[in-house]
C-alpha positions as CSV (number, residue, x, y, z in Angstrom):
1,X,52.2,-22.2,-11.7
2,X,52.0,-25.2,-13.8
3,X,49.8,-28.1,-12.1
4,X,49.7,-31.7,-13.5
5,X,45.9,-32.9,-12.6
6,X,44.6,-36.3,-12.7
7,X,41.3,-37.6,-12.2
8,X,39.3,-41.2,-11.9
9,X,36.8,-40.9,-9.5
10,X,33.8,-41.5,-11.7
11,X,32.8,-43.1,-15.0
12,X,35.1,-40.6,-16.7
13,X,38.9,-40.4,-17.0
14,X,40.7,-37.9,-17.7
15,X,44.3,-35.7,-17.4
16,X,45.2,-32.4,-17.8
17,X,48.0,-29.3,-17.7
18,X,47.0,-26.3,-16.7
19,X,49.3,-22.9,-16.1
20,X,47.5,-21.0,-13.2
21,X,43.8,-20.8,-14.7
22,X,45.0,-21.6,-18.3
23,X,43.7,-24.7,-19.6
24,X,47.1,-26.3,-21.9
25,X,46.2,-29.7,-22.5
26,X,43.7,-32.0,-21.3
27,X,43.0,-36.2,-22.2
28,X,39.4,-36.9,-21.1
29,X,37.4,-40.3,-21.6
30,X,33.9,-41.5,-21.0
31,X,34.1,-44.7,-22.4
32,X,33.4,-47.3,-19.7
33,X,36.7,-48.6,-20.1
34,X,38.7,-49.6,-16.7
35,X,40.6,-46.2,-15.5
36,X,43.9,-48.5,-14.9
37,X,44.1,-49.1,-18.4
38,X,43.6,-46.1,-19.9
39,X,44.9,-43.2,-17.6
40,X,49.0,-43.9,-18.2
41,X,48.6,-43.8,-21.6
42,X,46.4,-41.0,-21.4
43,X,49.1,-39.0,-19.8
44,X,52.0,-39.9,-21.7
45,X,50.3,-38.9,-24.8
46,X,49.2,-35.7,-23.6
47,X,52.3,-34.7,-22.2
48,X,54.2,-36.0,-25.6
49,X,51.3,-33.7,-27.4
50,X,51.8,-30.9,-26.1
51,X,56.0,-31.3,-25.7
52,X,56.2,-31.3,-21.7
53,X,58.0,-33.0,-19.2
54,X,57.1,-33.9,-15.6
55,X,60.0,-31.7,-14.8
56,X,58.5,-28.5,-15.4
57,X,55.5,-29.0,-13.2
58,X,55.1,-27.1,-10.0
59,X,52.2,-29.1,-8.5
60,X,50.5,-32.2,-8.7
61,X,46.5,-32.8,-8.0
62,X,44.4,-35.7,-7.9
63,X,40.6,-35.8,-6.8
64,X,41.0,-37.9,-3.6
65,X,36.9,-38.4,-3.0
66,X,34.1,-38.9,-2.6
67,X,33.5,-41.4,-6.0
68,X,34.4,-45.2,-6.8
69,X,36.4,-46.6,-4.1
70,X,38.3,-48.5,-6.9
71,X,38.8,-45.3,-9.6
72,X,39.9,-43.0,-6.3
73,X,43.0,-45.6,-5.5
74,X,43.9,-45.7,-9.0
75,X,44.0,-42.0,-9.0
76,X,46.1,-41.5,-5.9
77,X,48.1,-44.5,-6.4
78,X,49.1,-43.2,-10.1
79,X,50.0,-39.7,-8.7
80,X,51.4,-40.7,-5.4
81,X,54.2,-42.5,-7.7
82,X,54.6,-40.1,-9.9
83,X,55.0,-36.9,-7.2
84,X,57.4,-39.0,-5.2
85,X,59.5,-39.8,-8.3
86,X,60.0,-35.6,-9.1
87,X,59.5,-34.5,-5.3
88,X,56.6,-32.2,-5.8
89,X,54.3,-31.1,-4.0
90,X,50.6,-32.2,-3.9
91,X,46.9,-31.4,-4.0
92,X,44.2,-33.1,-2.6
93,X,41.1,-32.2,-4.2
94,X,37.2,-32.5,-3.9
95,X,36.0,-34.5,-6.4
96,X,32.7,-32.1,-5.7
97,X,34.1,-29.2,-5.6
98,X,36.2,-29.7,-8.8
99,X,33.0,-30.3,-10.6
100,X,31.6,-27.1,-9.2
101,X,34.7,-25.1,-10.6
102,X,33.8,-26.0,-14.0
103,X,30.6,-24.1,-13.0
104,X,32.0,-20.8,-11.5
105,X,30.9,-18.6,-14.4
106,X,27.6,-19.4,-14.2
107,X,26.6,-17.1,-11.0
108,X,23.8,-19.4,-9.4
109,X,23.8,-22.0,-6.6
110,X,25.5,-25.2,-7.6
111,X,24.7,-28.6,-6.3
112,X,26.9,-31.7,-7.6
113,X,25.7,-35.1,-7.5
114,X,27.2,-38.0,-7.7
115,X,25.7,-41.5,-7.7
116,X,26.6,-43.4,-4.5
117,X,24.4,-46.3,-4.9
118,X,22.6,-47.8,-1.7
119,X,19.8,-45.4,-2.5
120,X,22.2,-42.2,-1.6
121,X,24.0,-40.1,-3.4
122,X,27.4,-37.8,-2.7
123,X,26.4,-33.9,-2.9
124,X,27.7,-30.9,-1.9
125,X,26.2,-26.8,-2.7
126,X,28.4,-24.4,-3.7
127,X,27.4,-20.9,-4.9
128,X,29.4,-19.6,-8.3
129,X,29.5,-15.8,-8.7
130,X,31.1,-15.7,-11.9
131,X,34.9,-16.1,-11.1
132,X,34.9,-18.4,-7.9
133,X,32.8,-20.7,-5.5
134,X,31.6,-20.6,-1.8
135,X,31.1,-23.6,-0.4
136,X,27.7,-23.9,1.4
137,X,27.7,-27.3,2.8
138,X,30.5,-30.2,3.2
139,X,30.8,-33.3,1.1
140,X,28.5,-36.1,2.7
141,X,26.6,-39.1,1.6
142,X,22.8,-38.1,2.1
143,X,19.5,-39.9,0.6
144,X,17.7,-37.9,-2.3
145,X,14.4,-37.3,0.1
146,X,16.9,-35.6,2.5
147,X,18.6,-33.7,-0.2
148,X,15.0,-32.6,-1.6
149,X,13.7,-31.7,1.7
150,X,17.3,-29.5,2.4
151,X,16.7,-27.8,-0.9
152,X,13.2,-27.0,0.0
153,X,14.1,-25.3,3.2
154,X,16.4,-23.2,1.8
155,X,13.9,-22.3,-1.1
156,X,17.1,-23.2,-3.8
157,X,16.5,-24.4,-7.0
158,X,20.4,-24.7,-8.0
159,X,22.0,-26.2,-11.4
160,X,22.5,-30.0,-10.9
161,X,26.0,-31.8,-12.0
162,X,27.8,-34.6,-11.7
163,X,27.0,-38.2,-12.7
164,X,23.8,-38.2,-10.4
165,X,22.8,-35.1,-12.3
166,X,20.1,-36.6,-14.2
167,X,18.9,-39.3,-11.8
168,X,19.3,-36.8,-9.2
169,X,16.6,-34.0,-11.3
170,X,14.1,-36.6,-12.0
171,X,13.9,-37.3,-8.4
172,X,14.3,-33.9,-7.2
173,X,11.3,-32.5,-9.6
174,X,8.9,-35.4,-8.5
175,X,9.5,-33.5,-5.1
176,X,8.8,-30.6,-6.6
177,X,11.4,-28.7,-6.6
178,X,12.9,-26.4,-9.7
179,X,16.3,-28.2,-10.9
180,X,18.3,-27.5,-13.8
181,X,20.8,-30.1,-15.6
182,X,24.6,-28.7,-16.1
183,X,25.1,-29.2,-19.9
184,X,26.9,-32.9,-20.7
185,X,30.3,-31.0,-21.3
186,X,30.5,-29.0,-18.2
187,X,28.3,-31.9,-15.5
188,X,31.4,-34.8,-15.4
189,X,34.4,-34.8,-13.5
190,X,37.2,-34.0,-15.6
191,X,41.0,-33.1,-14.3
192,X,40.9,-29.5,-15.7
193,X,38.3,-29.2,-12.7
194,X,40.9,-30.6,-10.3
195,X,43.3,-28.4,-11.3
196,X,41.0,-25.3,-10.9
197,X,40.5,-26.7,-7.0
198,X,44.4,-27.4,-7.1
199,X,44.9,-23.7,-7.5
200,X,42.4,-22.8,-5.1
201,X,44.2,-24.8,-2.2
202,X,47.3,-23.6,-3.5
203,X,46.7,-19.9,-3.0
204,X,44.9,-20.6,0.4
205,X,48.1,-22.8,2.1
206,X,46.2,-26.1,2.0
207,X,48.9,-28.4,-0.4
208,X,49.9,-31.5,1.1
209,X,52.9,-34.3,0.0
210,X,52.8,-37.6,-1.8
211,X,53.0,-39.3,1.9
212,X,50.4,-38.0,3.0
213,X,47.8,-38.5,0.3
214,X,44.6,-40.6,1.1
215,X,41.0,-41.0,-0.2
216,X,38.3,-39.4,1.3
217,X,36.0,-42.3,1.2
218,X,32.5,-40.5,3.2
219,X,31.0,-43.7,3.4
220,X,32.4,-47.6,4.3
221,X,32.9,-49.3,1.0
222,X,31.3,-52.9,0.6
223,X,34.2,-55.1,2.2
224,X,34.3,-52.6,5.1
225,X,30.6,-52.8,5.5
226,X,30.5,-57.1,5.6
227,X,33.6,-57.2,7.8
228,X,31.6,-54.7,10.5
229,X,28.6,-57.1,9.9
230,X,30.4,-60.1,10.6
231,X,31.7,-58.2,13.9
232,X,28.6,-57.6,15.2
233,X,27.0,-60.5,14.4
234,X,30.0,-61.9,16.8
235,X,29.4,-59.9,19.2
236,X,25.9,-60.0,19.9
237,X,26.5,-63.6,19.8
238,X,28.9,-63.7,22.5
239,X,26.5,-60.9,24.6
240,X,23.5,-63.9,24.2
241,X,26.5,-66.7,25.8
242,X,27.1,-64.7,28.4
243,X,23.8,-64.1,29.3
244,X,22.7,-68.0,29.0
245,X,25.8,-68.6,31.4
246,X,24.8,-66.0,33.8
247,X,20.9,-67.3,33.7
């Protein structure tokens, strides 16, 4: 099976072609440029590179969360086009878990990180036993104490990736706790991790369709956050008329 796999939902950028676990090409950038600029160029390089067509694909996968609300859209939006275009069918991937594939050889407890500002941070455990992952707990948005106090309890002391990794250890060892960081190469997001997941969800009857692709978000973005604000600043503004007109 041949899987197109895109990914933007970090600092990096990157695309890649993979044939079942077979790694053919891959375009990867951690340059702080903006992923709408470079990913389509990116792609068509990499495709020309290696002399393959969309054509010959069998499935497409994009990371659909948690990460930048503005890399995720450009991600989905970029592979919802180019999957309705050929008519193939789709992946929807962890962004977590397709770090923690990039891990799977290394037979100890994963736990990927990724910076989600507002003094939290996305993270999810997986366990790698040398070929595969088990999940252990689902993607959420959870505070660094809370993560360090969950790792305590379960007396893990698991290999840290993602781009929280090293924000994520320093905190984690003030707690006490035994971390270890993911070398740079293997802790980013990259789309040869995507495609890893992509397979995964292939062989398990999870795939999905262009149409029905959407980000997994995990947490209100900032616009989402002001407009409930605004709400119930209305609201409870209206509740303190009604109870001067009932006085």
């Amino acid at each position: 099976m041949k899987i197109l796999a895109l990914d933007t939902s970090s600092v990096t950028c990157s695309a890649a072609l993979c044939e079942d676990e077979t790694l053919l090409a891959q375009s990867f950038q951690n340059t702080g440029l903006t992923h709408s600029q470079t990913l389509m160029p990116m792609l068509e390089d990499m495709l020309k590179n290696c002399a393959q067509r969309l054509d010959v694909v069998d499935l497409m996968a994009v990371s659909v969360g948690p990460g930048s609300f503005t890399g995720l859209r450009i991600g989905l939006s970029t592979l919802k086009g180019l999957a309705w275009a050929e008519g193939k069918p789709c992946a929807a991937c962890s962004t977590l878990e397709s770090i923690a594939w990039q891990l799977a050889h290394c037979e100890r407890e994963v736990c990927v990180v990724l910076d989600a500002r507002r003094a939290q941070v996305y993270a999810a455990r997986f366990s790698a036993d040398g070929t595969g992952i088990k999940r252990l707990t689902p993607d959420r948005a959870i505070g660094l104490p809370e993560l360090a106090e969950e790792l305590r309890r379960e007396n893990s002391a698991p290999l840290l990736a993602g781009d929280g990794a090293a924000m994520s250890a320093a905190t984690l060892r003030d707690y006490g706790l035994d971390v270890t960081l993911a070398p740079p190469h293997l802790r980013y997001a990259t789309a040869w991790g995507v495609a890893r997941c992509a397979l995964s969800l292939a062989r398990t009857d999870q795939l999905t369709d262009a149409n029905t692709l959407v980000p997994v978000y995990h947490r209100l973005s900032q616009a989402e956050r002001e407009r409930q604000r605004r709400i119930n600043e209305e609201e409870r503004g209206s509740n303190n008329e009604s109870e001067c007109d009932h006085d």
